[in-house]
Legacy VTK file of the C-alpha trace (Angstrom):
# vtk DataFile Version 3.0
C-alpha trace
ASCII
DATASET POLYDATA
POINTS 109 float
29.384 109.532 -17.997
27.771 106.645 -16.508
29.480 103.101 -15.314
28.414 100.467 -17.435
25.012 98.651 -16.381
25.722 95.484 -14.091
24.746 92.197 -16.102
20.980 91.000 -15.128
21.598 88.280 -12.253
18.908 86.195 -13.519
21.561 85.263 -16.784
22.561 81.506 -15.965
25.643 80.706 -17.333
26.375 79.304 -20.357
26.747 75.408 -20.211
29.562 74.068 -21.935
29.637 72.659 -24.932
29.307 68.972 -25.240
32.765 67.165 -26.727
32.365 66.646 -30.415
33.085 63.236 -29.980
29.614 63.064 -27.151
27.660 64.459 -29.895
28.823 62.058 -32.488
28.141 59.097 -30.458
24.434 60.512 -29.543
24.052 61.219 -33.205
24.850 57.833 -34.331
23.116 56.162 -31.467
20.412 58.194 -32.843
20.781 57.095 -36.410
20.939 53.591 -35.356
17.132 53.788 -33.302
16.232 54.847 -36.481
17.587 52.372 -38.400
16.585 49.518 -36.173
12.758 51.258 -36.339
12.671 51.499 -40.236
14.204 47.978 -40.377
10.748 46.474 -37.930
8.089 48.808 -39.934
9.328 47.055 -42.941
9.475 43.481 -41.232
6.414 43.866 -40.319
5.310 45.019 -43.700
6.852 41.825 -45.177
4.917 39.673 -42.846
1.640 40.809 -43.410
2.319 40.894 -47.686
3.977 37.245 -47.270
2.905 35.764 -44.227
4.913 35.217 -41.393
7.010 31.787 -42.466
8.174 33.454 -45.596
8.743 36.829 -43.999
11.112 34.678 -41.577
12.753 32.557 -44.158
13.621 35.771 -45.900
14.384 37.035 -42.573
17.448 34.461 -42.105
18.779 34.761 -45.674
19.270 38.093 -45.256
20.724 38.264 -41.816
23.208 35.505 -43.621
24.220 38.193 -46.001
24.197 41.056 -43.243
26.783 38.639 -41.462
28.804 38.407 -44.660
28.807 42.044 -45.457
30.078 42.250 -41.462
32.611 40.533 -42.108
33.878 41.829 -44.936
33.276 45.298 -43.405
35.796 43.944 -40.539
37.958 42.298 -42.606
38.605 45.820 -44.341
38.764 47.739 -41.031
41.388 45.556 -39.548
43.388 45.707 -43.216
42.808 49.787 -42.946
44.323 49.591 -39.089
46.964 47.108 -40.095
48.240 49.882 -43.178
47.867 52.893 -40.672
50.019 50.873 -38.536
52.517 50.339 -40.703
52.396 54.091 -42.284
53.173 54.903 -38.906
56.010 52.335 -38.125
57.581 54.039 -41.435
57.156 57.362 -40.279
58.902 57.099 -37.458
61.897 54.971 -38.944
61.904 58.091 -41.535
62.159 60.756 -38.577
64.459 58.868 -36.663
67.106 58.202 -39.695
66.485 62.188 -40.678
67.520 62.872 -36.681
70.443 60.439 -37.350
71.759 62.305 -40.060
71.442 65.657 -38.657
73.479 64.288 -35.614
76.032 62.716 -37.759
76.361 65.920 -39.806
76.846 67.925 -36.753
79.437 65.525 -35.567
81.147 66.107 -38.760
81.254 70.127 -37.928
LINES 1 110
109 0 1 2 3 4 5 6 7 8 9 10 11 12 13 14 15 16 17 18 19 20 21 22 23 24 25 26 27 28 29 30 31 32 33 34 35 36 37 38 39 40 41 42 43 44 45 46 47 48 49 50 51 52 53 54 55 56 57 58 59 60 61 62 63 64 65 66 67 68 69 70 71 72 73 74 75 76 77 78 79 80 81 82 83 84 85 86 87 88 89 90 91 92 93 94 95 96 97 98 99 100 101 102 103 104 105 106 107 108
């Protein structure tokens, strides 16, 4: 029989895995670039069909209703936190009560 072949040296070692949560910030970060360039080409688009002024008035009324739909997006996420929050506060109180009554019914024994 023969002993089993030594691994080649020249094998570097396999890198560890990034953290899922490294690769979803790179992906979004990623997502966003793109976002941010599709939003210009299209800007730009705007100006040259309407001329700079109007592609600037239009410009402003739509950051207005980017700001409201930011708003409302945070006004949601802090409502969402708030009820998570409180699921959690509940939670616990159930727990605790349930360890109440198992101590009290041990008590009883």
């Amino acid at each position: 029989g023969g002993a089993a072949a030594p691994a080649p040296a020249n094998v570097p070692p396999a890198a560890p895995a990034p953290a899922a949560s490294e690769v979803a910030r790179v992906a979004e970060v990623a997502r966003l670039a793109e976002v941010a360039r599709v939003a210009e080409v299209a800007r730009l688009a705007r100006e040259a069909a309407v001329g700079p002024a109007a592609a600037a008035k239009e410009a402003q009324a739509q950051a207005r209703r980017d700001s409201d739909d930011r708003s409302l997006a945070e006004v949601l996420e802090r409502s969402r936190k708030e009820a998570a929050e409180e699921k959690g506060r509940r939670e616990a109180e159930e727990r605790r009560a349930m360890r109440e009554g198992f101590a009290a019914s041990h008590k009883e024994l």
